[in-house]
Structure formats: structure tokens, C-alpha cells
N, C-alpha and C positions, 0 to 999 in steps of 0.2 A: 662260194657258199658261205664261207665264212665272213665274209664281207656281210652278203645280205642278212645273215642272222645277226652280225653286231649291228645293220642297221634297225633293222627288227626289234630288238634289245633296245636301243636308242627313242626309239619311237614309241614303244610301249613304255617307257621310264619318263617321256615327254609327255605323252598324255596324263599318266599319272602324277606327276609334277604340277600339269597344269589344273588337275584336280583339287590337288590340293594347296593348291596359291585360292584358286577360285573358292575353295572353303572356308579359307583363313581369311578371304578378302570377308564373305560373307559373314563369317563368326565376326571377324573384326568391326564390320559395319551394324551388325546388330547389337555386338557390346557398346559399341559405341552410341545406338539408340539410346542401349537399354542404360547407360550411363547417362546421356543427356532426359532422360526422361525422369533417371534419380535425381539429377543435380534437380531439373525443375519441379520434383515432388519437394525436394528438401528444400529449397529457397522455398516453396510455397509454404512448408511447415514451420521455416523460420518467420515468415509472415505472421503464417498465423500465430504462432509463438509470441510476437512483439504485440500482436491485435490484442490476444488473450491476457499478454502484459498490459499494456495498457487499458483493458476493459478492467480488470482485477485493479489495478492502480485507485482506479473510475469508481471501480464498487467500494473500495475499503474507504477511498474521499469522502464518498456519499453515504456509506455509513457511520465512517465520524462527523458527518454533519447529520446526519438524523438522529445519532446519537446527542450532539449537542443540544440540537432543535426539542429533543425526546426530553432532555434534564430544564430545557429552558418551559416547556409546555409542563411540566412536575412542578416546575418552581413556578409559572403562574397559575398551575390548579391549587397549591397549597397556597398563597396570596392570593385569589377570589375566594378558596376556604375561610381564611383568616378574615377578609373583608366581609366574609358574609355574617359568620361567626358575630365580627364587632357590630356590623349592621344590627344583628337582631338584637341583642344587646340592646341597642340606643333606639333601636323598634319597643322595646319591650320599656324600656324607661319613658321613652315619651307615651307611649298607650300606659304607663301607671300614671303620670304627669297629667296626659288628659282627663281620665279619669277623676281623679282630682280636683283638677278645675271646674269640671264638668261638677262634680259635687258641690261647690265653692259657688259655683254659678246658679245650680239650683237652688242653696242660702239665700244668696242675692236677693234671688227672684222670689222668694218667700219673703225678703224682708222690704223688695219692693227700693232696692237698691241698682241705681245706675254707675256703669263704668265712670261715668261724669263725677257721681257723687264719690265715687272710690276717688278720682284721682284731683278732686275737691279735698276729700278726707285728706288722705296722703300729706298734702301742701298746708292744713291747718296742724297736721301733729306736727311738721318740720318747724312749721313756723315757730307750734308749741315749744318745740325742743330745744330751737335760739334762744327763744324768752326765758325757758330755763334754763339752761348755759348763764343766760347773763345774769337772772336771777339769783342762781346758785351763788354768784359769786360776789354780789352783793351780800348776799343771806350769811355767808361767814364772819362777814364784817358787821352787820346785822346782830349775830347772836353774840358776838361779845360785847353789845352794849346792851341787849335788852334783858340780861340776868338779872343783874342790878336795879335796872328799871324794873320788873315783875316784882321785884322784891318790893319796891316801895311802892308799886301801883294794887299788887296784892291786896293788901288793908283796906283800899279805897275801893275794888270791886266787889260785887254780890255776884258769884256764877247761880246762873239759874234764878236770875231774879223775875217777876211777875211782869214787870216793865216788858212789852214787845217791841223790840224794834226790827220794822221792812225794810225791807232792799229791793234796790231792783229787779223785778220780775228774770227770773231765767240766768239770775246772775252766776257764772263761774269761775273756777281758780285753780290754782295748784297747791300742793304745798310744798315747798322748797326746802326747809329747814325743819327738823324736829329734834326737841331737848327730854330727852325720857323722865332727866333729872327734876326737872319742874314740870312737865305735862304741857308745853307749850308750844305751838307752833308756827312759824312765818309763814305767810300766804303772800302768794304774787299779785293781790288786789289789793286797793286802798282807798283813799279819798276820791279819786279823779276814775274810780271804778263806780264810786255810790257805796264802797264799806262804809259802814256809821260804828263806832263802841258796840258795844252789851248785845249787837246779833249776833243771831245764833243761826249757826250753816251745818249742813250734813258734808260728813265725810264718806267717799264712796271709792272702792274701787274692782276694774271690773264687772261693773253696774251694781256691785253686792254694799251693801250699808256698812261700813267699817263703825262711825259712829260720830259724835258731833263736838262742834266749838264753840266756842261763844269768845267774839272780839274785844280786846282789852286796850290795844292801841293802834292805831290808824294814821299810816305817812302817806304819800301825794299815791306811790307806784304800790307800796307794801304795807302787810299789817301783823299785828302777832294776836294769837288766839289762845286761850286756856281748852286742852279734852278735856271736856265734861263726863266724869264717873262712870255715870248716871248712864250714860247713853256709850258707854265702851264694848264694841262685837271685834275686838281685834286690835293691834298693834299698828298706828297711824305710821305711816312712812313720807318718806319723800317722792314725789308722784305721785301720790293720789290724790283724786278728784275734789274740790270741795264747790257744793252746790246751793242755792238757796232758793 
């Protein structure tokens, strides 16, 4: 009896034994699921951890290039600013400019003046402007001999005398030289122009009458003239006009 109750014993300590091996096997197979299922949650969060690294990498790149892109688009709005700014500017000076012309051009056209005739004009005052250059600089040389001479031709002329003497129709001049001291002036006409002595030419300038001369001596290119009182609207200069 006691045999078969220590096998008894024996038997019921075997089954429960193998109870619990069978349990342990199963807790052990399920931790061990449930482990391998953390390890491949965790590897997949470290994924995703490097993806979200690298995305965030990706977005702070791309915002310091929109950033850049952001300061480079400021700086060409404020330069189209600037350009537009100077644009109207030089919109606004050439519409006064045309304006202008356009006035200039309506003169013209009252006065019955072509572009032709302008750039006609233009080429005869240059030309004028050599002749006096080189006039002038004759005329210096000029005035210091004809002091002398006025003084002794003085006595021998009549200004304003009854005598008429013509000139060639249309004839003109400049005057180069003026002496306040005597009232006398060099004209860039002479002999080889048709000036004769004792005429008498209007002085003008401006189109306005300054007032008149009358010729005392006459060389091939030049000549010298006494202002006439008589006929003084102003202070005779060098450049202006003299006509007959």
C-alpha cells in the first residue's frame, strides 16, 4: 500500500510538473512573441524616427532656401521699385521735354520754319562764330592802331553829313571790337564786302535797334565806324548785328 500511494504521489507530482513546464513553455513562447513583436515595433519606430529625421532635415533645407529665395524676391521687389521710381522720373522729364518741343515746334510752324532751315541756321552761326574767333583776334591788333588814326581822321570826317552813301542791298556784319573811349567800332565788313566811308548801318541786336554807325575807314576784310549820338537805344557790344 505504501508503495502504491508513493506511486500515486509520484504521479500526481508528474502531471503537475508537466503542467507547469507546459505553462512556462507557453508563457515563454508568448514573451518571446510578445518580445519579438516589440523589438519589430521598435526597429520600425527607429525607422520611423530616421524618416522624420530626415523629413525635418528636408523641411529646415527647404526653409532656408525659401527663406533665401524669400530675401532674394524683397531685394528684386525693392530694385523693380527703385527702377520704376527712376523710370517715371525720366517718363516725367521727357513728357516736360516733349512738351517743350512740341511748343518749339508749334513757333516753328508759325514762323514757317523747317528742320532744314534750323540745321541751315545752326551751320551759318558756327560758321559766324570761326569768323569771329578770327576776327576778334585781329580786332585786338586792329584797335591799337586805329586810336591814333581816329584821332587824325576825326578832323576830316562829318558824322551825319547830308552826303548818302548805298551799300549793297541786304548787306551784314558783326561788330568785333568796341572802344567806349572814342565811340568807335570794328566791323567784320570792308572793301571786298561793298563797305564804302561816310555809310551809315543800323546796329541791332536781338532783332531790337541798339542804334547806328556811320564808316570812317574801310581795309579789304574790316572796317571801323563812329556811334552816332543821335541815333543811341543802348550800349553797342561786341556781337551784335550790324545791317544796312
Amino acid at each position: 500500500m505504501a508503495i502504491l500511494g508513493g506511486g500515486a504521489v509520484v504521479a500526481v507530482n508528474f502531471v503537475m510538473v508537466q503542467k507547469a513546464i507546459v505553462t512556462t513553455i507557453k508563457q515563454r513562447d508568448s514573451e518571446k512573441t510578445a518580445k519579438t513583436a516589440a523589438l519589430s515595433k521598435l526597429e520600425k519606430s527607429q525607422k520611423d524616427l530616421g524618416t522624420a529625421t530626415n523629413n525635418l532635415a528636408t523641411a529646415n533645407k527647404n526653409l532656408t532656401s525659401t527663406r533665401s529665395d524669400l530675401a532674394a524676391a524683397k531685394s528684386s521687389v525693392e530694385s523693380l521699385t527703385r527702377d520704376k521710381s527712376d523710370l517715371t522720373d525720366r517718363l516725367g522729364k521727357a513728357q516736360t521735354q516733349r512738351d517743350a518741343l512740341q511748343a518749339t515746334l508749334a513757333k516753328f510752324e508759325q514762323l514757317k520754319v523747317t528742320p532744314e532751315d534750323i540745321v541751315k541756321l545752326q551751320g551759318d552761326v558756327k560758321k559766324a562764330e570761326e569768323e569771329y574767333a578770327g576776327a576778334s583776334n585781329e580786332g585786338e591788333i586792329l584797335k591799337k592802331k586805329v586810336d591814333e588814326l581816329l584821332k587824325r581822321l576825326a578832323p576830316l570826317i562829318t558824322v551825319g553829313s547830308n552826303d548818302v552813301v548805298e551799300l549793297p542791298p541786304g548787306l551784314k556784319g558783326k561788330v568785333v571790337a568796341v572802344d567806349p573811349k572814342y565811340d568807335f567800332v570794328v566791323l567784320n565788313i570792308g572793301e571786298d564786302h561793298g563797305v564804302l566811308p561816310k555809310a551809315i548801318m543800323m546796329v541791332a541786336r536781338d532783332g531790337r535797334l541798339i542804334g547806328k554807325v556811320q564808316i570812317v575807314s574801310v581795309a579789304n576784310t574790316q572796317s571801323v565806324a563812329n556811334i552816332m549820338p543821335a541815333w543811341r537805344r543802348g550800349d553797342v557790344m561786341e556781337g551784335d548785328e550790324v545791317l544796312y
